[in-house]
BAPA-886023 format. One record per residue: chain; x, y, z of N, C-alpha, C in turn; residue in one letter. Coordinates in Angstrom, 3 decimals, always signed. Example, Ala and Ser with C-alpha at 12.3 -4.5 7.8 and 13.67 -1.06 7.14 Angstrom:
% residues 2
chaine  nu  nv  nw  cau  cav  caw  cu  cv  cw  residu
A  +13.190  -5.690  +7.800  +12.300  -4.500  +7.800  +13.200  -3.300  +7.800  A
A  +12.850  -2.250  +7.080  +13.670  -1.060  +7.140  +12.900  +0.030  +7.870  S
//
This chain:
% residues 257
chaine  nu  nv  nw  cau  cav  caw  cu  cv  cw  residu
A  +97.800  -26.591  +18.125  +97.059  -25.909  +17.066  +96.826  -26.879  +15.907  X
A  +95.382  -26.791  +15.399  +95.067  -27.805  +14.226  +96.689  -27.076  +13.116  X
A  +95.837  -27.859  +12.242  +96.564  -27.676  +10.938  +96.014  -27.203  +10.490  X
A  +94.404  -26.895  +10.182  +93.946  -25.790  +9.763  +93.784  -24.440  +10.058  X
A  +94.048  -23.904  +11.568  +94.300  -22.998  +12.773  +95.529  -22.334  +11.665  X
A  +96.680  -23.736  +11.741  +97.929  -23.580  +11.567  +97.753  -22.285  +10.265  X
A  +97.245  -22.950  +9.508  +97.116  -22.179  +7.655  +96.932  -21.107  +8.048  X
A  +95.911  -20.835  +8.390  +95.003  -19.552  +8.628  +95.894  -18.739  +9.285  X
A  +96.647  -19.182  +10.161  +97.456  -18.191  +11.046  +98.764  -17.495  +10.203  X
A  +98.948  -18.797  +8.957  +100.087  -18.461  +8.196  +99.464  -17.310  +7.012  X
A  +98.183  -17.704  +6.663  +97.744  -16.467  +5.796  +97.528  -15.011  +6.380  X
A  +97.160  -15.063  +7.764  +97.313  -14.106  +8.021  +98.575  -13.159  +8.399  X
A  +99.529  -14.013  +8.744  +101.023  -13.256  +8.705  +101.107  -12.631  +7.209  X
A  +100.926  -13.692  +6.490  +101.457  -13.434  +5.159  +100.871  -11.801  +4.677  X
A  +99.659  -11.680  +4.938  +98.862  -10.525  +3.803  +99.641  -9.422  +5.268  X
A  +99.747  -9.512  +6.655  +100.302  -7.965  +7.338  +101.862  -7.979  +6.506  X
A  +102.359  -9.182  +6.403  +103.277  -8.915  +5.996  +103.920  -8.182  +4.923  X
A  +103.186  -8.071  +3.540  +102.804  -7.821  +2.652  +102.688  -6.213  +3.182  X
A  +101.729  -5.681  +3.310  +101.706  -4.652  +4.115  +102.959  -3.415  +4.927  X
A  +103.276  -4.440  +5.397  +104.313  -4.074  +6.432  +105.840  -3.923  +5.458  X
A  +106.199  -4.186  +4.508  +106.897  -3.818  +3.446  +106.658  -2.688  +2.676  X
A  +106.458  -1.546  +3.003  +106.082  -0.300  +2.556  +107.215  +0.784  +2.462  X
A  +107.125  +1.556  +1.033  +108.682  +2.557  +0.902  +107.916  +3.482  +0.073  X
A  +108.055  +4.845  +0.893  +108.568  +5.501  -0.039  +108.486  +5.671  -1.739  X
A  +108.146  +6.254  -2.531  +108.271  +6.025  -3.973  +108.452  +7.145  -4.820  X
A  +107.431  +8.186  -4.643  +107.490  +9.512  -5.487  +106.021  +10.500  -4.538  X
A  +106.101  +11.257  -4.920  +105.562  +12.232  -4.888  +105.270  +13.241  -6.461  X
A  +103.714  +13.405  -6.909  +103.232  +14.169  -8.059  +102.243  +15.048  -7.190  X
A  +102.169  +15.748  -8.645  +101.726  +17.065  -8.188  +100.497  +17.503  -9.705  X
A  +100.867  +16.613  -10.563  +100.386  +16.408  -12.154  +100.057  +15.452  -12.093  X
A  +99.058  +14.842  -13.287  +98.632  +13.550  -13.404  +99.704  +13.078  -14.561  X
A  +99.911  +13.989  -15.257  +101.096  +13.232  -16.437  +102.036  +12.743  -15.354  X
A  +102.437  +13.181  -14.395  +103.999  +12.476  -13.470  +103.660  +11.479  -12.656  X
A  +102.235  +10.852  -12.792  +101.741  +9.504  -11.910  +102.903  +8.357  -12.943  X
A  +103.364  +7.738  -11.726  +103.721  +6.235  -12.198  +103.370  +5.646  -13.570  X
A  +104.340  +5.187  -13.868  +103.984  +4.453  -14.947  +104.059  +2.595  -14.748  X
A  +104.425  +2.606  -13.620  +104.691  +0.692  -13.687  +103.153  -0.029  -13.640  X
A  +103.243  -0.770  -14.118  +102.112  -1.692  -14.051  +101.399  -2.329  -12.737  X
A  +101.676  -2.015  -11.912  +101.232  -2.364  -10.101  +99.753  -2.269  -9.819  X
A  +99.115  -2.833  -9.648  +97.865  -2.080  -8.881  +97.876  -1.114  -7.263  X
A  +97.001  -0.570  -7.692  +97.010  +0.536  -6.518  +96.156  +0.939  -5.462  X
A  +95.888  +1.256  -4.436  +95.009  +0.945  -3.286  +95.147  +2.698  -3.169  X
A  +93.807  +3.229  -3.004  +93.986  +5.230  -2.659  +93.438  +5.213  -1.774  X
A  +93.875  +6.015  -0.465  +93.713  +6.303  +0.932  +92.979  +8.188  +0.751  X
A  +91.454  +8.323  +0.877  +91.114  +9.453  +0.892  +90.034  +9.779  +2.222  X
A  +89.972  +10.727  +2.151  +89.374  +11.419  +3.630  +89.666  +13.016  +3.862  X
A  +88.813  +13.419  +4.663  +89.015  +14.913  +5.127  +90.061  +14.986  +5.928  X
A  +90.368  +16.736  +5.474  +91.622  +16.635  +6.604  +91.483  +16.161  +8.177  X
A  +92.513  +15.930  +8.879  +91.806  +15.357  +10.274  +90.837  +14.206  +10.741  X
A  +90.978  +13.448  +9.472  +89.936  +12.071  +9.517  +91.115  +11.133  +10.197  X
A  +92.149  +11.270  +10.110  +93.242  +10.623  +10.773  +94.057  +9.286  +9.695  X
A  +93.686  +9.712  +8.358  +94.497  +9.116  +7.549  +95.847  +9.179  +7.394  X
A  +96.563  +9.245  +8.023  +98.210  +9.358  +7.543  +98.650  +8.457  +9.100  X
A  +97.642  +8.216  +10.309  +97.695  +7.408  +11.379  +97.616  +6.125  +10.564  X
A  +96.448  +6.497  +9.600  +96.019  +4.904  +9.068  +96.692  +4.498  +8.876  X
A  +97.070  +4.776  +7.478  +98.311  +4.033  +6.868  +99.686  +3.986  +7.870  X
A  +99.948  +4.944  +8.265  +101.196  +4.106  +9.539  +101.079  +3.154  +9.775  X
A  +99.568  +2.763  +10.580  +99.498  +1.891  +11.991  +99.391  +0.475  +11.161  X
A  +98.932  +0.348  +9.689  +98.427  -0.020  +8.688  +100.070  -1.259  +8.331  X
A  +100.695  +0.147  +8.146  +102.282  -0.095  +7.284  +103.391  -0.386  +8.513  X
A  +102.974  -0.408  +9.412  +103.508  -0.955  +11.157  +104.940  +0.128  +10.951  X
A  +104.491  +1.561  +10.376  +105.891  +2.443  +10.769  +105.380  +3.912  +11.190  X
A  +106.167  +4.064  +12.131  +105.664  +5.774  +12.502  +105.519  +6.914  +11.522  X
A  +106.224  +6.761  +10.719  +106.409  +8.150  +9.794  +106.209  +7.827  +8.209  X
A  +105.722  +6.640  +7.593  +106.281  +6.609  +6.349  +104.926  +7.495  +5.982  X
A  +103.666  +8.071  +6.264  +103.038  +8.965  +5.613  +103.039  +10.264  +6.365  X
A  +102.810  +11.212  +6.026  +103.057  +12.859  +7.557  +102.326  +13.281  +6.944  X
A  +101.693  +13.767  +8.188  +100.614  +14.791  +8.828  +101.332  +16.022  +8.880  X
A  +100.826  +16.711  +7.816  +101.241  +18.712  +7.878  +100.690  +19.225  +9.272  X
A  +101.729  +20.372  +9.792  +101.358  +20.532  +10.592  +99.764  +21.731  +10.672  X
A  +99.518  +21.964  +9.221  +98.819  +23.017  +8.622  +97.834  +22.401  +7.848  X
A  +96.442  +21.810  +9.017  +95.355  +21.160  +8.041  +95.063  +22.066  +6.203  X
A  +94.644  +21.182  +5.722  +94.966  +21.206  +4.222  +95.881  +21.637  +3.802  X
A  +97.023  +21.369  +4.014  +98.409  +22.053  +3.316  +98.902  +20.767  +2.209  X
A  +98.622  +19.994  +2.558  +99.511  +18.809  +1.259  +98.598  +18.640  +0.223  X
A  +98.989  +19.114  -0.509  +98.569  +19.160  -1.944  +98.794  +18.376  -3.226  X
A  +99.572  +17.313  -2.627  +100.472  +16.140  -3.418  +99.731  +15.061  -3.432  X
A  +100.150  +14.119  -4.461  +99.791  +12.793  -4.184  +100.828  +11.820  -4.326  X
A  +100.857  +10.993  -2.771  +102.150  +10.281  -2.366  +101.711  +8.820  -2.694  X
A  +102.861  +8.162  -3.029  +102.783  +6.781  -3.663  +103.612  +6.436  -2.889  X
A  +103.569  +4.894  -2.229  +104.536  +3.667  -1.433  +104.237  +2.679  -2.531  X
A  +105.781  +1.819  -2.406  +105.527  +0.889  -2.672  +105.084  -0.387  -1.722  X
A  +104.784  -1.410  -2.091  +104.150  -2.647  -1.146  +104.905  -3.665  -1.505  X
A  +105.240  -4.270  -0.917  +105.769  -5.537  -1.148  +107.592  -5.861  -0.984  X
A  +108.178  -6.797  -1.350  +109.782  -6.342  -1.522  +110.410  -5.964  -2.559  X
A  +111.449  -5.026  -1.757  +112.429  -3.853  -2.172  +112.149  -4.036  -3.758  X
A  +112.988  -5.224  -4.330  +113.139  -5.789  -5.268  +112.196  -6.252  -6.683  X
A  +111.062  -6.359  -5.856  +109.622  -7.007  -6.697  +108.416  -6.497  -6.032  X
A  +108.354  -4.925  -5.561  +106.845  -4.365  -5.278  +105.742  -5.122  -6.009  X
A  +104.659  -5.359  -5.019  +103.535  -6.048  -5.861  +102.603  -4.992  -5.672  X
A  +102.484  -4.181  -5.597  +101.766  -2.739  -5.707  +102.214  -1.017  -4.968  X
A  +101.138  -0.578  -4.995  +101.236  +1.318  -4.827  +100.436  +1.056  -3.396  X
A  +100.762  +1.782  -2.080  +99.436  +2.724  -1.397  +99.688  +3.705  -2.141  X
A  +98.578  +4.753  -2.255  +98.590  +5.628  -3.122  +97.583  +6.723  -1.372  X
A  +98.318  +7.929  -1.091  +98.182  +9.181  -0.162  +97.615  +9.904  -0.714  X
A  +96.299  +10.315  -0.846  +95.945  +11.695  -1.399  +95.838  +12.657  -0.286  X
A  +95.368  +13.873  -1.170  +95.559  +15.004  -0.350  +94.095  +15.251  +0.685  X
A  +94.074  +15.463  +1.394  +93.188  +15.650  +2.442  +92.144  +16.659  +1.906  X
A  +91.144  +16.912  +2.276  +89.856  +17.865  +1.519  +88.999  +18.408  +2.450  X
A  +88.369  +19.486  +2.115  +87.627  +20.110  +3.255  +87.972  +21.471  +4.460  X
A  +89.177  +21.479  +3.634  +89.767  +22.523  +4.971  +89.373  +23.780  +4.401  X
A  +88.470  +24.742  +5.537  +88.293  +25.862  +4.648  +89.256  +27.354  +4.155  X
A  +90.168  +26.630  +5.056  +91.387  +28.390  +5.044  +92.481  +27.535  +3.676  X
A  +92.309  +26.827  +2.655  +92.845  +26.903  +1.458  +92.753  +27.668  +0.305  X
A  +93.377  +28.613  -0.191  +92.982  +29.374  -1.258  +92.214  +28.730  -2.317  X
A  +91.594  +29.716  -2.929  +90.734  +29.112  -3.946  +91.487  +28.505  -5.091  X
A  +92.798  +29.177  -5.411  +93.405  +28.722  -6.901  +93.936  +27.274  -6.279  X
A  +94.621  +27.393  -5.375  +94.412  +25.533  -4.928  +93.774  +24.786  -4.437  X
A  +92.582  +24.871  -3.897  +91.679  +24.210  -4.004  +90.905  +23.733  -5.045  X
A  +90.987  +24.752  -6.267  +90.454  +24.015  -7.525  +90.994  +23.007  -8.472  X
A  +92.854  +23.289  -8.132  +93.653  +22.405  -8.753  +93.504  +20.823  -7.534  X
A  +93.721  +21.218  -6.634  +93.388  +19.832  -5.676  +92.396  +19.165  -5.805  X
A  +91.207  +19.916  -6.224  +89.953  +19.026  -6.642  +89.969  +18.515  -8.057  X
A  +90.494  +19.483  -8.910  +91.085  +18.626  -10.356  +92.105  +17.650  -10.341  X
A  +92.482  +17.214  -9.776  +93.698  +16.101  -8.975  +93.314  +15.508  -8.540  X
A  +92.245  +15.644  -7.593  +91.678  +14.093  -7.129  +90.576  +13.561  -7.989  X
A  +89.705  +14.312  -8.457  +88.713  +13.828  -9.391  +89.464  +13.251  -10.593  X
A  +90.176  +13.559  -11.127  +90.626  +13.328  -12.470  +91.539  +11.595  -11.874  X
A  +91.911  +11.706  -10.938  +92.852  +10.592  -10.414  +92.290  +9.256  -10.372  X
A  +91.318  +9.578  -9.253  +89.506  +8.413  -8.935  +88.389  +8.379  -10.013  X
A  +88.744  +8.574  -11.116  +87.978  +8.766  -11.985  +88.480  +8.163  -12.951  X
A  +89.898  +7.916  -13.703  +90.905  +7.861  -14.377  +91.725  +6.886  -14.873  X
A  +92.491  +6.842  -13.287  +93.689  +6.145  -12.968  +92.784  +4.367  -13.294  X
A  +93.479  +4.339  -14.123  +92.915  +2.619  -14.616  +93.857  +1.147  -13.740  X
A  +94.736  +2.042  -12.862  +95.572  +1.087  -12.292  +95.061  +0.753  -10.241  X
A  +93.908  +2.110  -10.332  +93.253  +1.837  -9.167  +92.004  +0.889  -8.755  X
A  +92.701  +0.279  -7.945  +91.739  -1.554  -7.777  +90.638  -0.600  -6.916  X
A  +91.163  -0.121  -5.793  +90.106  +0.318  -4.649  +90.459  +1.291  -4.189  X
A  +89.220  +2.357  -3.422  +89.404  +3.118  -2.797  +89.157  +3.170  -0.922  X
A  +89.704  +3.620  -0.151  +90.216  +3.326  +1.058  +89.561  +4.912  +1.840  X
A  +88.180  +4.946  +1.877  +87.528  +6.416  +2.678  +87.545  +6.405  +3.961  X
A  +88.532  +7.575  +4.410  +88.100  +7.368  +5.897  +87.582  +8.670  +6.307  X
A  +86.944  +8.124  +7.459  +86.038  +9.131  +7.575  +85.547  +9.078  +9.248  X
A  +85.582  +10.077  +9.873  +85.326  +10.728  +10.999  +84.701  +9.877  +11.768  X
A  +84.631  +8.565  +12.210  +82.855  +7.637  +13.682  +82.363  +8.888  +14.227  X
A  +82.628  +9.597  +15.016  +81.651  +10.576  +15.041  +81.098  +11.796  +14.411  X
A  +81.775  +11.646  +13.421  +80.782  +12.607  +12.320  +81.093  +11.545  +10.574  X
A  +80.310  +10.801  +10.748  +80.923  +10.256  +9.645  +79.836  +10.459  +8.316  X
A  +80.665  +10.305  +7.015  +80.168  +10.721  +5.875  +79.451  +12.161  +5.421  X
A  +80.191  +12.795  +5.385  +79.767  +14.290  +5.179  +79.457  +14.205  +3.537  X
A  +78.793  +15.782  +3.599  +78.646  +15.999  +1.806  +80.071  +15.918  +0.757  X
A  +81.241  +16.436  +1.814  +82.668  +15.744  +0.672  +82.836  +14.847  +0.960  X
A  +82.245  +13.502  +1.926  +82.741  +12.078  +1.453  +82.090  +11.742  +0.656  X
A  +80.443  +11.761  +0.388  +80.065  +11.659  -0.450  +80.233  +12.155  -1.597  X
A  +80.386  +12.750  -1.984  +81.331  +14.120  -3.327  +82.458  +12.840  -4.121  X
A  +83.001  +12.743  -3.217  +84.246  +11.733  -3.271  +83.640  +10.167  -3.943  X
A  +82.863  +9.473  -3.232  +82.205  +8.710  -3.614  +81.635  +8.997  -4.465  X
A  +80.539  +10.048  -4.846  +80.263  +10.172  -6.115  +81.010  +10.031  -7.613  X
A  +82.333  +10.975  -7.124  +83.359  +10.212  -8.143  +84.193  +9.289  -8.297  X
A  +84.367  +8.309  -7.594  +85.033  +7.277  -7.873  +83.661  +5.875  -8.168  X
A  +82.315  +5.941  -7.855  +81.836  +5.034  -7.500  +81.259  +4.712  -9.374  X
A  +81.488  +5.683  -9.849  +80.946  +4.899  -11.889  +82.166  +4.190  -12.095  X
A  +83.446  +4.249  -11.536  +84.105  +3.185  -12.133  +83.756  +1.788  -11.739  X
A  +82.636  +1.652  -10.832  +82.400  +0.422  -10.860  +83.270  -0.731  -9.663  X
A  +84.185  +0.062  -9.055  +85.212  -0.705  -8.245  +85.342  -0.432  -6.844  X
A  +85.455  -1.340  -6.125  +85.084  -1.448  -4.729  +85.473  -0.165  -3.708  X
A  +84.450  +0.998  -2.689  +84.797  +1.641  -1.852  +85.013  +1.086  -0.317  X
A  +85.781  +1.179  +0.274  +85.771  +0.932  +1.470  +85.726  +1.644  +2.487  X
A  +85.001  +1.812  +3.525  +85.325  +3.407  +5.090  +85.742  +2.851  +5.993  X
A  +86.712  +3.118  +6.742  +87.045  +3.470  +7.482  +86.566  +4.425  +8.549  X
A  +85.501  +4.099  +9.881  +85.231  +4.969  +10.408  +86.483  +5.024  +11.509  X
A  +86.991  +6.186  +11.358  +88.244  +6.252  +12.599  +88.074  +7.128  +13.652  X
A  +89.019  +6.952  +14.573  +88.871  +7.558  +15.640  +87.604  +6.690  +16.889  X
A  +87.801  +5.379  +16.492  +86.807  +4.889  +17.043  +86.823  +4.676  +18.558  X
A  +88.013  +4.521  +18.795  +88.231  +4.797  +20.740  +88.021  +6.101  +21.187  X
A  +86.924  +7.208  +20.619  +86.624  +8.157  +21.387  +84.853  +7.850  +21.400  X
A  +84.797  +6.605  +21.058  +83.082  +6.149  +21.130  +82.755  +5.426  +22.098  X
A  +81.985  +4.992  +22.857  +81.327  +4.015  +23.707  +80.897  +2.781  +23.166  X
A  +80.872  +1.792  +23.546  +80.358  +0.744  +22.848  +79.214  +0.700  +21.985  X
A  +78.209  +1.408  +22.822  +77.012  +1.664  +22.024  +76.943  +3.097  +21.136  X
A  +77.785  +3.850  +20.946  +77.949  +4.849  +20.160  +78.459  +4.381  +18.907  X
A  +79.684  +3.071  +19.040  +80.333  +2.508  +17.623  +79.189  +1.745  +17.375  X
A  +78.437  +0.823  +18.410  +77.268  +0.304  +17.329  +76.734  +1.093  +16.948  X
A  +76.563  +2.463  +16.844  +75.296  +3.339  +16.504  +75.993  +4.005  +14.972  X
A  +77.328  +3.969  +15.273  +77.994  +4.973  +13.888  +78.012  +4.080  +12.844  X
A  +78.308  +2.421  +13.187  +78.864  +1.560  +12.186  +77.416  +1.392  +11.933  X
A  +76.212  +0.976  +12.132  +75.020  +1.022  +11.875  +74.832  +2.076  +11.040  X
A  +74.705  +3.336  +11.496  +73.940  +4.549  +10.533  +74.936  +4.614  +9.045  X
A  +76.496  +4.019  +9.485  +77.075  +4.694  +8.237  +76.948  +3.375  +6.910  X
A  +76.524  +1.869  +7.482  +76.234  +1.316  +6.625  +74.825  +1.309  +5.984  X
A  +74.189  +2.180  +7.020  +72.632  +1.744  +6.441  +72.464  +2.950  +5.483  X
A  +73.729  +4.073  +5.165  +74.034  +5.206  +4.388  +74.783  +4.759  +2.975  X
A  +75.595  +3.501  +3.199  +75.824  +3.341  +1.762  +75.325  +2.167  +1.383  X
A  +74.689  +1.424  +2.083  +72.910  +0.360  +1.433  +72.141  +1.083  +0.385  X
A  +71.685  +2.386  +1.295  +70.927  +3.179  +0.404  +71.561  +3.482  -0.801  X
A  +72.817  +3.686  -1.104  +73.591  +4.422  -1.853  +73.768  +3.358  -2.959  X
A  +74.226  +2.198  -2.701  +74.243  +0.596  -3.409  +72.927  +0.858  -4.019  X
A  +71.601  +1.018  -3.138  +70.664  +0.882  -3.528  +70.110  +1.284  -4.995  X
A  +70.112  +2.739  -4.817  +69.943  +3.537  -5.493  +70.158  +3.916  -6.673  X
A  +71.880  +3.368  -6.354  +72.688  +3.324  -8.165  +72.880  +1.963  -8.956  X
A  +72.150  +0.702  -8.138  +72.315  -0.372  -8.494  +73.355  -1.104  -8.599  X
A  +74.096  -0.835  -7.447  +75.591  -1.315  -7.476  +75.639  -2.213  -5.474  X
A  +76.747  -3.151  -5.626  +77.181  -3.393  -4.724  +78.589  -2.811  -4.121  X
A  +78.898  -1.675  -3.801  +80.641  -1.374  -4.391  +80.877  -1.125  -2.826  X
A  +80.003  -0.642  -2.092  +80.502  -0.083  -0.483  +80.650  -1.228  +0.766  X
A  +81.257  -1.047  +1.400  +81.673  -1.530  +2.994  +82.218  -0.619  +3.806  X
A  +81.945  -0.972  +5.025  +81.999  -0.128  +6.096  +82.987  -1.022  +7.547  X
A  +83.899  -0.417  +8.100  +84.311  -1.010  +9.135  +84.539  -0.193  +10.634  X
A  +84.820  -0.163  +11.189  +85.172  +1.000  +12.540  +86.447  +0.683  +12.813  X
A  +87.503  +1.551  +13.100  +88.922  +1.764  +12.972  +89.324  +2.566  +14.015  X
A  +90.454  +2.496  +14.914  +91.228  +3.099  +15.407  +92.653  +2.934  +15.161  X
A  +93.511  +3.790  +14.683  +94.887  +3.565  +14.591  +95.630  +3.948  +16.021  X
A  +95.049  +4.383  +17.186  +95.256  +4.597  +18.651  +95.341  +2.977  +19.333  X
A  +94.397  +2.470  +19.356  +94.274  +1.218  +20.199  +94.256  +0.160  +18.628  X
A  +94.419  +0.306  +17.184  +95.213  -0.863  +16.730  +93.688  -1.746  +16.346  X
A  +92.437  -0.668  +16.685  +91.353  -0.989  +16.516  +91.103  -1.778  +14.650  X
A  +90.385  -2.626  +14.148  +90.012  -3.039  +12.840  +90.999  -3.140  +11.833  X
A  +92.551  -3.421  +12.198  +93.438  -3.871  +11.184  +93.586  -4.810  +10.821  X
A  +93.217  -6.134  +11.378  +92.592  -7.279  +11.013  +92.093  -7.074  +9.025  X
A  +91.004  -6.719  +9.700  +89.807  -6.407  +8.764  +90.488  -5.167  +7.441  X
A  +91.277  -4.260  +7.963  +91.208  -3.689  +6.873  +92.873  -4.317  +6.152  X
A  +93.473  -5.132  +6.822  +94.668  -5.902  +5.811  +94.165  -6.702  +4.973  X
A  +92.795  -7.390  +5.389  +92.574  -8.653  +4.423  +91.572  -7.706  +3.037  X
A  +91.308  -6.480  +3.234  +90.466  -5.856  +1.847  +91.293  -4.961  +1.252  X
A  +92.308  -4.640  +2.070  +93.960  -3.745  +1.021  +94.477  -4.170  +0.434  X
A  +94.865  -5.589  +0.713  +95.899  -6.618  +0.615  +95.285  -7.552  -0.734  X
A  +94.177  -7.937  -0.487  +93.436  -8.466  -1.796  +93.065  -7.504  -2.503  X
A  +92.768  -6.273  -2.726  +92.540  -5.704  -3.906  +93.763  -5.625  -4.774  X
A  +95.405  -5.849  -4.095  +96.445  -5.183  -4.194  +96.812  -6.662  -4.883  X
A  +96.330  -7.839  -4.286  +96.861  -8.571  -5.138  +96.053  -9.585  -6.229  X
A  +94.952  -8.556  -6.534  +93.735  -8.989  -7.241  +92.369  -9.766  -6.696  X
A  +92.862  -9.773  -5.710  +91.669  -11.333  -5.011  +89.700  -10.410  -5.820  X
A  +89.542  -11.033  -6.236  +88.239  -10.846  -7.165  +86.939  -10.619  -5.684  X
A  +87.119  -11.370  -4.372  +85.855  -11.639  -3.712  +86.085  -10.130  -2.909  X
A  +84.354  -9.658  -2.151  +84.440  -8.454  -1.740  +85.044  -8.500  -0.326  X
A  +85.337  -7.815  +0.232  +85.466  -7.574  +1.424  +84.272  -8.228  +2.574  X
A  +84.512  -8.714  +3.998  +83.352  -9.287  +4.520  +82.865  -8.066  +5.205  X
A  +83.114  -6.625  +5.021  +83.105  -5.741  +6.065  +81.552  -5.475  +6.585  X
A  +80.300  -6.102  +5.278  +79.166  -5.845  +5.772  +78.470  -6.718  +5.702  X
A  +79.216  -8.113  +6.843  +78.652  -9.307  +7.426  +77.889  -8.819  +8.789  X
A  +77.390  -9.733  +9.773  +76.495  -9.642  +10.592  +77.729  -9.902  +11.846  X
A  +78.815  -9.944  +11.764  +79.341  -9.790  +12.863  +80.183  -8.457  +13.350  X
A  +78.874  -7.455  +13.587  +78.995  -6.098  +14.417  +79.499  -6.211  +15.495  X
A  +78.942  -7.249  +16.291  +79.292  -7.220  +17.988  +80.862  -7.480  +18.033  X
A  +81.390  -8.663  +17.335  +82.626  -8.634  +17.787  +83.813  -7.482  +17.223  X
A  +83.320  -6.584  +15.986  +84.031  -5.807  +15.299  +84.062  -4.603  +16.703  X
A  +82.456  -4.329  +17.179  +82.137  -2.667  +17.821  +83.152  -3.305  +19.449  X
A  +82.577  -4.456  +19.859  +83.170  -4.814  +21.368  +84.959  -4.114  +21.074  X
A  +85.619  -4.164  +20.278  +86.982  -3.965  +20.268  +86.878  -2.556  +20.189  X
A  +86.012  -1.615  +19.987  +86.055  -0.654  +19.396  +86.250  +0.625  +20.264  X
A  +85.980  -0.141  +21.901  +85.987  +1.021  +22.975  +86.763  +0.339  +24.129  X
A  +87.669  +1.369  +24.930  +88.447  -0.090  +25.605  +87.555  +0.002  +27.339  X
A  +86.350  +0.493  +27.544  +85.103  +0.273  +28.240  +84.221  -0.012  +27.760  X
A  +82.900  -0.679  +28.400  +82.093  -0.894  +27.724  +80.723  +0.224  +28.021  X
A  +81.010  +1.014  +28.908  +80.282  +2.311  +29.126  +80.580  +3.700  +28.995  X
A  +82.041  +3.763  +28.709  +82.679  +5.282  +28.795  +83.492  +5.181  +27.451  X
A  +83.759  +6.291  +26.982  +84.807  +6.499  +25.828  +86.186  +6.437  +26.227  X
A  +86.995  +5.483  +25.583  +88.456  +5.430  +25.708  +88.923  +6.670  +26.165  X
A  +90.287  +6.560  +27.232  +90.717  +7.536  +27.593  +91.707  +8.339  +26.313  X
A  +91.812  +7.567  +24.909  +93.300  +7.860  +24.231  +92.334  +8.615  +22.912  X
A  +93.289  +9.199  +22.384  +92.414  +9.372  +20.881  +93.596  +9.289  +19.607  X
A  +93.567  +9.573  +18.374  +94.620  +9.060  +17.785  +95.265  +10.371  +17.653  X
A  +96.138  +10.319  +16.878  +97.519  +11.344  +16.641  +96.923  +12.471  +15.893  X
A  +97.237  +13.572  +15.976  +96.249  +14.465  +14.902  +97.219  +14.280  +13.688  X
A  +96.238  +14.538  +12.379  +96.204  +14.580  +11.199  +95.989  +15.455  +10.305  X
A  +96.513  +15.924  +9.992  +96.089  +17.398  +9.182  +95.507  +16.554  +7.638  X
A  +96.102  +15.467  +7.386  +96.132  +15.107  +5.916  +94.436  +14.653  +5.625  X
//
């Protein structure tokens, strides 16, 4: 292996590693009881059943450090990890509550939506936001909702299309296509560059590459964007189905969150 191979191979240990140091921290329910340490923070949002609480597992290389209610929209909290070691966390994942489920009462559903808006809107310690969202149904009117409010702060969104081993090869080229040529327009429109798009499976281990090196640098400031909406589709979608004519036999873990 060159010596430049060599580096590269060492930066990339370094940022899963980073990652892979994940605890536990608090749980709020108020915005007065958010953290007070100075950390930057990375927020993981999506509809219930988008398979976010797989993410961050498969993400944080541990089975359980985020849970899936067994009662889509039931968590109503917002969960904080720390990143980094025990000793010297160099940031938050930050868990929100899942959205969209329609059997939630109304008096909490209005406080859950005053909780996340007020949070992505707010929270001055949030570098980026982390959307995931359905490959085969991706970007609904509450991801966009969502995006609508976090995207005036001006600071980078990222998607996550998951569940991508229940697509065909040419189905993930077709989702990762439509869902970037959905927030082009959206860049477009508001005169901003803030969105990227990637295709994800936390089943087959699909786009973690890709989404350690845009968690990991927001978390530890890196200023440059994410490459997620470069021209190399083929080698991102080829991983994305484990045929190249049929949909994976596996799908990921259900998620209520």
């Amino acid at each position: 292996m060159s010596s430049h191979a060599h580096d590269n191979a060492e930066k990339r240990a370094a940022k899963s590693f980073l990652l892979h140091q994940s605890r536990f921290f608090t749980t709020v329910n108020h915005l007065k009881d958010l953290p007070r340490e100075a950390w930057h923070e990375v927020a993981f949002a999506g509809r219930s059943n988008a398979g976010k609480s797989s993410a961050i597992n498969v993400l944080c290389n541990q089975r359980r450090l985020a849970f899936a209610s067994k009662t889509p929209g039931r968590t109503q909290h917002i969960n904080f990890f720390t990143v980094g070691p025990e000793k010297s966390p160099e940031g938050f994942i930050v868990d929100l509550p899942g959205y969209g489920y329609a059997q939630v009462p109304g008096a909490a559903k209005a406080h859950w939506s005053q909780l996340l808006s007020s949070y992505v809107q707010t929270r001055a310690a949030l570098r980026g936001l982390i959307l995931l969202t359905d490959s085969r149904r991706p970007l609904t009117d509450l991801d966009m909702q969502m995006i609508d409010w976090f995207a005036p702060t001006g600071r980078p969104i990222h998607l996550l299309l998951t569940k991508a081993d229940k697509l065909s090869r040419q189905e993930s080229v077709n989702a990762l296509r439509a869902a970037r040529a959905t927030i082009a327009r959206y860049d477009e429109a508001n005169g901003t560059r803030q969105l990227s798009a990637q295709l994800f499976s936390a089943l087959k281990r699909v786009g973690l590459e890709e989404a350690h090196a845009v968690i990991e640098g927001w978390l530890r400031g890196d200023a440059a964007r994410s490459n997620a909406d470069s021209d190399a589709d083929a080698s991102e979608t080829s991983r994305a189905a484990a045929s190249p004519d049929a949909p994976a036999p596996g799908v990921d873990e259900p998620d209520a969150n």
